[in-house]
N, C-alpha and C positions, 0 to 999 in steps of 0.2 A: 870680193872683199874677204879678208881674215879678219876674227880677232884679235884683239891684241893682249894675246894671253902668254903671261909670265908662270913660269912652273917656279913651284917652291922651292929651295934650297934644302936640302938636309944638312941640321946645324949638331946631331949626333953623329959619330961615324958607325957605332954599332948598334943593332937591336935594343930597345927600350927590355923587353922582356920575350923569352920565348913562347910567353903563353899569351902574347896582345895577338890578335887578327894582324897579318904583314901591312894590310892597308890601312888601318889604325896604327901600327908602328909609326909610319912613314908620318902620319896627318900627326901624330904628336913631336915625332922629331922636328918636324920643320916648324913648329912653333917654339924652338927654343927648350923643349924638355928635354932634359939630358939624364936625368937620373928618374927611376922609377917613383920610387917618394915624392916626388913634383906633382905627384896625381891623387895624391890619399887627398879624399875628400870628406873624411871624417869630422867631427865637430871637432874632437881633439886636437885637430891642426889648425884651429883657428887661434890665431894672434892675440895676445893676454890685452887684455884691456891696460895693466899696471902701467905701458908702455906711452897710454895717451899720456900729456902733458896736462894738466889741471884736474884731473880725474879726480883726483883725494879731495880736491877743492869744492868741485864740485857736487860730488856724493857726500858733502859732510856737510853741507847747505842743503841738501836735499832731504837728510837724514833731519837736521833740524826744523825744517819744516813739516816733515810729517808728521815728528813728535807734539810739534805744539799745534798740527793740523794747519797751517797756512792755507792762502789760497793758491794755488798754482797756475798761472795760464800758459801754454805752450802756442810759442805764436810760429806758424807755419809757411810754407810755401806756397803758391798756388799752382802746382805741381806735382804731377805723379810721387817723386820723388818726397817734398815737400809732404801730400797728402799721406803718404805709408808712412813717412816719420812720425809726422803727428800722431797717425791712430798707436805704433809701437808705443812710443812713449805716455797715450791716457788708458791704454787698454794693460802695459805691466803697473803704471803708477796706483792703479787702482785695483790690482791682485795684491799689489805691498802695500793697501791699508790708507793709503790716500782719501779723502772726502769730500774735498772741495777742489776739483779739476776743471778746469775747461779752455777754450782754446780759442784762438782765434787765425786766420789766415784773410792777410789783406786782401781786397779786391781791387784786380790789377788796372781797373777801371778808374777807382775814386782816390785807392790810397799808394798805388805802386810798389813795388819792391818792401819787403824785409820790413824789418823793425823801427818805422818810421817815428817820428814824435807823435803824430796825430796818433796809430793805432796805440803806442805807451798812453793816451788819455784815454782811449778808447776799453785799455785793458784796465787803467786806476779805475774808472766809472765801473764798471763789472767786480771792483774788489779786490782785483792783483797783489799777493805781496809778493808773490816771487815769480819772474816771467823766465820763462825758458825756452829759446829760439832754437828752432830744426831747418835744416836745410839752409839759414839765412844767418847774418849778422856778424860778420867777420868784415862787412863795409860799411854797417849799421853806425857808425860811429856818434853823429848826432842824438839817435833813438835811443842809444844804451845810457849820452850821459844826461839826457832827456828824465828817464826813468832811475837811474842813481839820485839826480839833482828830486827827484818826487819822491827819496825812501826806498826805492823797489831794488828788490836784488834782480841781480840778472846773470844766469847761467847762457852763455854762447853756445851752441855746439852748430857745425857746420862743416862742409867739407871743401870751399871755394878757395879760391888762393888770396890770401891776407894782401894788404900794403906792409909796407915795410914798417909802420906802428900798427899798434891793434888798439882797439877798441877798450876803452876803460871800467869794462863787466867785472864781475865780481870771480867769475871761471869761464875761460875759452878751451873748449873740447875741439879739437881742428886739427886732427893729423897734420896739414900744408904748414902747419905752425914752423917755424926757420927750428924752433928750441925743442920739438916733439922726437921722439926717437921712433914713433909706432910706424913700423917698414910699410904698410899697404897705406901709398898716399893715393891711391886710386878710390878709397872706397867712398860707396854716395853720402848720402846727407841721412837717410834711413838706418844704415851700416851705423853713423857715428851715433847715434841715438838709441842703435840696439847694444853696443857696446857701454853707452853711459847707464842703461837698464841691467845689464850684466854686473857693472860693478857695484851699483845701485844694493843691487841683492846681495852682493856677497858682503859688501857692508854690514849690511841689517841682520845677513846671518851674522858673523861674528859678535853684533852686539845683542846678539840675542832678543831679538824682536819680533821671527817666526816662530807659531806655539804649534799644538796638535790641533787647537782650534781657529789661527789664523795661519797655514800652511807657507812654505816658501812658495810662488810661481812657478811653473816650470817655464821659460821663459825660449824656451823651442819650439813654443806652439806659435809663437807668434816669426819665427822665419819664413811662412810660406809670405808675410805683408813687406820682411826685409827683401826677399828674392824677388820680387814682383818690383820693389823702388829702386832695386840697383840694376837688376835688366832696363825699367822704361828711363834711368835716366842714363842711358851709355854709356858709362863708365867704365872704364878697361877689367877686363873679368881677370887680372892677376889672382896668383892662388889663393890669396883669402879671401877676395871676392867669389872665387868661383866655389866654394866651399861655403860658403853662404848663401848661394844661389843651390846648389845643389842638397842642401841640406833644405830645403825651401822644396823645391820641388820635389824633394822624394817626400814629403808631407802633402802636397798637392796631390800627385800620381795616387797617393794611397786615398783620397778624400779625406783626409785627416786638413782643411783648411777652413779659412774664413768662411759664411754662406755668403758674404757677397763676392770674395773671389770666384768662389763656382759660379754664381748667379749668372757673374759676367761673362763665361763661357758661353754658357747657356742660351743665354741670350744674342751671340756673336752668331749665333748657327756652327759651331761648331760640328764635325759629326764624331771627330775622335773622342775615343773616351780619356778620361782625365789619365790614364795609365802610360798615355801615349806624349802627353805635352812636355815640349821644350821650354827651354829658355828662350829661343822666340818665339814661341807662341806667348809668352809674361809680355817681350814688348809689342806685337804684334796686335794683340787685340784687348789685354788688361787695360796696357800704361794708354792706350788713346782714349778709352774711356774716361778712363780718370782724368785724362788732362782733359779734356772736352769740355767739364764743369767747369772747371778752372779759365780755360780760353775762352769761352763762351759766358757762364754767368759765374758763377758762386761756386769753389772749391770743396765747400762745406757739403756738399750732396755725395761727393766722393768719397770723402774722410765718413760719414754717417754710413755708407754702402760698407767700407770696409768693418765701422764699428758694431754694425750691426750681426743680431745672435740669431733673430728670426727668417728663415730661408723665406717667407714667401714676403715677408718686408723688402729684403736682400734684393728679389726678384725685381719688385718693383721699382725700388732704386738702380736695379742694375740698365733697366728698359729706359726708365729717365736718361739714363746716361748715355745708352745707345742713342736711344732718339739725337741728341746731342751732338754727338758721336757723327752721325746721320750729317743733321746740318752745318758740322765744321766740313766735315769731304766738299760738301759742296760751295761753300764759302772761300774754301782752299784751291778748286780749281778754279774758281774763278780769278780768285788773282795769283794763280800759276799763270791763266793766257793772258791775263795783263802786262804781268815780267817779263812773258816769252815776247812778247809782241814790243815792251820795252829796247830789251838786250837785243834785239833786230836791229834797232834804229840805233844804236850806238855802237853796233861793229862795224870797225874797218876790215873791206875788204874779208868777211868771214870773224876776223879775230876781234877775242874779245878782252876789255882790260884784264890785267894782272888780281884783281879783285872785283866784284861785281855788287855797286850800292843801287838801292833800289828805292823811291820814296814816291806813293800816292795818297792824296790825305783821306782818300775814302778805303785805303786794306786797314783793315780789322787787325788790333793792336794785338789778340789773343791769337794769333794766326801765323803772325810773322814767324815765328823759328820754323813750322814745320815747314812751309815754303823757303826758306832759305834754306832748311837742309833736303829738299827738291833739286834745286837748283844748283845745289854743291855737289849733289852726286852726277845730278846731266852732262852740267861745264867742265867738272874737277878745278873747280877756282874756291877761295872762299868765298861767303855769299854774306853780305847783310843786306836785312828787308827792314826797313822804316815803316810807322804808323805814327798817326796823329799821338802825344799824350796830353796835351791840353793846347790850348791857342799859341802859345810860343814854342815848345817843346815838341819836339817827336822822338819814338822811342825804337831803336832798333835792336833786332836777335842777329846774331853771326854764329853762322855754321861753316868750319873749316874744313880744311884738308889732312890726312896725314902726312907728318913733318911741318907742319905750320902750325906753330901756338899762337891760338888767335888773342888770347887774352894778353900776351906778352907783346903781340902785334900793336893792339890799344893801348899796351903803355909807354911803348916806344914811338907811337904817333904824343901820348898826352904828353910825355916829357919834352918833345920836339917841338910842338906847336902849343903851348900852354894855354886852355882855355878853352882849346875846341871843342873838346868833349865836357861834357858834366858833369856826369858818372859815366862810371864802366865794372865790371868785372865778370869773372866765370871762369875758364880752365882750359885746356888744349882746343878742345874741340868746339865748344860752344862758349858762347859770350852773349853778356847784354849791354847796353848803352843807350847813352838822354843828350843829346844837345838841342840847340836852336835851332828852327829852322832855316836862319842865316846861318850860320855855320857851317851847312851840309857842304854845299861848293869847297870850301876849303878842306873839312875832313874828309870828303872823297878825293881829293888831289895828295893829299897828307896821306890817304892811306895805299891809294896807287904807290906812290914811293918807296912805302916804307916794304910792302910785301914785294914788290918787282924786286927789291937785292935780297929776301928770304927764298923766294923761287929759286933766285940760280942755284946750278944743282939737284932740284929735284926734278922729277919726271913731271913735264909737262901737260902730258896727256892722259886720260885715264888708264891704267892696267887693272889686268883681272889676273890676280893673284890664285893659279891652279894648285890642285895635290896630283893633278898628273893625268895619266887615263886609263879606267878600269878596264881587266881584261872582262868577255860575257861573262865569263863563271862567278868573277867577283860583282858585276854589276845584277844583284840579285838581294830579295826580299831578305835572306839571312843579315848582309851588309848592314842594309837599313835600320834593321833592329840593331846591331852593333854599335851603330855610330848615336845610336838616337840614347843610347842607355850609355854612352861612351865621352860625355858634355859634363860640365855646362859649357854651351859654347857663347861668343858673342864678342861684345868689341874688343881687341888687342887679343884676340883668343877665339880667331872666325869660326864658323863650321867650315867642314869638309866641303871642297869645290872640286868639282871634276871636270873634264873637258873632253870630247870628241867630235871624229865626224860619223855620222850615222846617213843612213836611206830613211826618206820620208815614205811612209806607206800612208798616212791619210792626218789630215789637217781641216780643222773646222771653229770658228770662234763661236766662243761661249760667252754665257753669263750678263746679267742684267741690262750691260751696256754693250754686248759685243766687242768686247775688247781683249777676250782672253784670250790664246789660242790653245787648243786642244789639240793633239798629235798622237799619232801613232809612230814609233820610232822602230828602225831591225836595228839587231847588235850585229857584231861579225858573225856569229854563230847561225844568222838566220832568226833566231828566236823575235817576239816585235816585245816591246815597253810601253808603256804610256807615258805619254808627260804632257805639263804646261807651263806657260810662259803667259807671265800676266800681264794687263797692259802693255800690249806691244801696240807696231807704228799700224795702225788700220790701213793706211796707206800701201803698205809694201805685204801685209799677210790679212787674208790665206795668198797664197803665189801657186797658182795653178803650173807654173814651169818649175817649180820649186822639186827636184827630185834628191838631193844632199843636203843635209845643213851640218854646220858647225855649231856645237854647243858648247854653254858652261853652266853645270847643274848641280844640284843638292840631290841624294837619295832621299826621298818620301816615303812615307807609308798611307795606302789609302785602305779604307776601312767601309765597305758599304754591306748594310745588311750583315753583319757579322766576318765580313769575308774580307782578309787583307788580299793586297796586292801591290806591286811595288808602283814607284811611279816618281818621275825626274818632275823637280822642281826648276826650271830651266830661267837661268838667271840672266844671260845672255845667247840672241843665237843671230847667225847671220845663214846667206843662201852659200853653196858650196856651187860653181859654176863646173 
């Protein structure tokens, strides 16, 4: 067997710069950088706030409520995303003078999605006069005119894709807006919150409101909590994403961050020092934390980890969350072999639908998306995973493919078949949705349809998108540090993938469950490497006849005892015959 590995295109014809490493040339060209300036990652090249659409609107409500001290509640996501919005917005509201803050995030148990009526009573009872929605409310539409019709002002900010009316708040902050001109429609829900904070201040400056004895914010302290909610909520790292993300972590690297960002290191078993950390490593072991609360109980444990000042507080709450953390994995495999054991009995002959719907009434509502984006990357199909949301209703997450906007998928089922769904909404790659449980039979045939004529034309099968393959000399510990200081890398803006065939010199699984495998790899030169491949098939490795493999890997850096050494993060490998 080969894999099925695609080498990049170089979308440059000439050299980026004579002074980039040639192999970082290459990995930038083929992403579409054509010009050097494409890569200044400075704060200076971040996108002027003036750009949002309601911005003045809503900094001049905001500006009035601090003056007469309103109450403010920010009502959040229950979500990574959601959870860093939040803290951004109570942690600068209350550097500019704010008194009466507080927040709330539904729990996706009792009250579901966004800005519902119930939590608007929930925030009147607490004192609300002015609510301000993060991550949510751009479908809110009952909730917003819920809380107009009780008095409440209501500031929108979100980053979802609208209907084609919007909601009747008082200010919608929403790049996706059809009427917004501000060019990064990628950025998350965190992003639009720390941009409404940024205009926020420069308001207040002009009107002369910071003194020597109540200072401006410096409001760059709080990017390492932006970079952390636009890594865990995958949103395409275009450049003013990625200058937000990288402006974030070079805060992090320095420990200049939150103590519960660190906390949560910490408590992962990390062994790199924070000098060392990626942009995945933000989604890799932050964003599950945080969502863990969320999925599992109460979001609010998350958002208090990142609000908090005291590192050994921090700690504690960070351990909570691990624990957490702990028992969604194991919640999640289990009904991973339930799907898998499902999707058996409903393929023909091997093959499986054009889309793949999933519904048991005992998987855990908090759980669906990550399983579904499981099973998006095994199949290469999109995936929705159903859960109970109360006795009539079940609620599903969808996780797509590249080239398939799943969101746009659900409204071209809603349009066609009226009724089926109840809600919906989300963005390219992920979605949510509620209908009956009578319903499902038809919305799963409805959406078989509608995606079987968005496939034609795409690659049916999964590909592994290569940068090529390293000569020995370049596949060395210098490389690694290049590429690792050389990011932010992440969705629509991969890391570095490489491919070859090497000699296996020695193979053995590691780790808690036996599931990793460990390897000793030779290059051409002779020299050997180490690498792993995680969770691989237990079935087929270690392969005692196994003397070649084929790889597709990331360069690493390992760090033990003070001592680097390089080492392949091996993302795909088969046997070489």
């Amino acid at each position: 067997m080969t894999l099925p590995i695609v080498r990049r295109a170089l979308r440059a014809d000439t050299r980026l710069s004579a002074d980039l490493h040639p192999v970082l040339d290459r990995v930038y060209r083929a992403r579409d950088i054509n010009d050097i300036n494409e890569l200044n990652t400075s704060a200076k090249a971040l996108l002027h706030y003036e750009q949002l659409r309601d911005i003045d609107k809503a900094t001049t409500l905001l500006v009035d409520a601090l003056k007469t001290q309103k109450k403010i509640t920010i009502v959040g996501d229950f979500d990574a995303d959601g959870a860093t919005s939040t803290a951004v917005c109570i942690l600068a509201l209350k550097q500019m003078g704010f008194a009466h803050i507080s927040y709330l995030v539904p729990n996706r148990f009792d009250f579901g999605y966004g800005l519902s009526k119930q939590i608007v009573d929930v925030a009147l009872q607490q004192g609300a006069e002015v609510i301000v929605t993060v991550d949510n409310g751009i479908a809110c539409f009952d909730g917003v005119a819920h809380a107009r019709a009780l008095g409440l002002r209501v500031i929108v900010t979100d980053h979802h894709l609208p209907a084609p009316s919007l909601p009747d708040a008082d200010a919608i902050v929403n790049p996706n807006r059809k009427d917004c001109g501000f060019a990064s429609k990628s950025i998350a829900g965190v992003g639009v919150a720390f941009y409404l904070m940024l205009a926020l201040r420069a308001k207040l400056q002009r009107e002369d409101w910071f003194t020597p004895s109540r200072p401006a914010p410096n409001l760059a302290n709080l990017l390492d909590i932006v970079a952390v909610g636009t890594v865990a909520d995958v949103v395409s790292l275009d450049k003013n994403n990625r200058v937000l993300v990288y402006q974030g972590l070079q805060r992090i690297r320095s420990g200049q961050c939150r103590p519960g960002i660190k906390a949560l290191f910490e408590v992962a078993n990390r062994n790199k020092p924070l000098a060392y950390l990626t942009a995945t490593d933000l989604g890799f072991v932050i964003g599950p934390r945080l969502n863990a609360a969320g999925r599992l109980e109460d979001m609010a444990l998350g958002i208090e980890c990142l609000l908090c000042d005291d590192p050994l507080q921090a700690r504690h709450m960070a351990s909570e969350l691990d624990r957490l953390n702990l028992q969604r994995r194991a919640i999640e495999n289990e009904m991973k072999e339930e799907a898998e054991a499902a999707l058996a009995s409903i393929s023909v002959e091997g093959e499986l639908p054009p889309a793949l719907v999933l519904y048991q009434p005992h998987f855990h509502q908090g759980v669906v998306g990550i399983v579904a984006g499981r099973l998006k990357e095994k199949h290469h199909r999109p995936v929705i995973v159903f859960a109970n949301q109360n006795e009539r209703e079940i609620k599903g997450s969808a996780r797509s493919i590249p080239g398939l906007h799943i969101r746009d998928i659900l409204d071209e089922v809603n349009t066609a078949w009226p009724g089926v769904i109840d809600k919906f909404g989300g963005h390219a790659m992920a979605a949510g949705l509620s209908l009956t449980r009578e319903s499902l039979p038809v919305f799963e045939a409805a959406l078989h349809k509608v995606t079987r004529r968005h496939l034609n034309g795409l690659d049916s099968d999964k590909v592994i998108l290569s940068d090529g393959e390293l000569s020995a000399d370049d596949l060395a510990l210098d490389l690694a540090h290049t590429l690792r200081q050389a990011g932010p890398f992440g969705q629509g803006f991969d890391a570095p993938l490489f491919d070859g065939i090497m000699d296996v010199v020695d193979q053995r699984m590691v780790g808690e469950n036996k599931n990793h495998l460990k390897l000793v790899l030779r290059k051409s030169n002779g020299e050997e490497v180490d690498a792993i491949a995680f969770s691989v098939d237990t079935t087929v490795w270690p392969s005692s006849i196994c003397k070649r493999v084929q790889v597709a890997y990331r360069l690493d850096i390992n760090t033990f005892r003070g001592r680097e050494s390089l080492q392949l993060l091996i993302e795909e490998i088969e046997p070489v015959e």
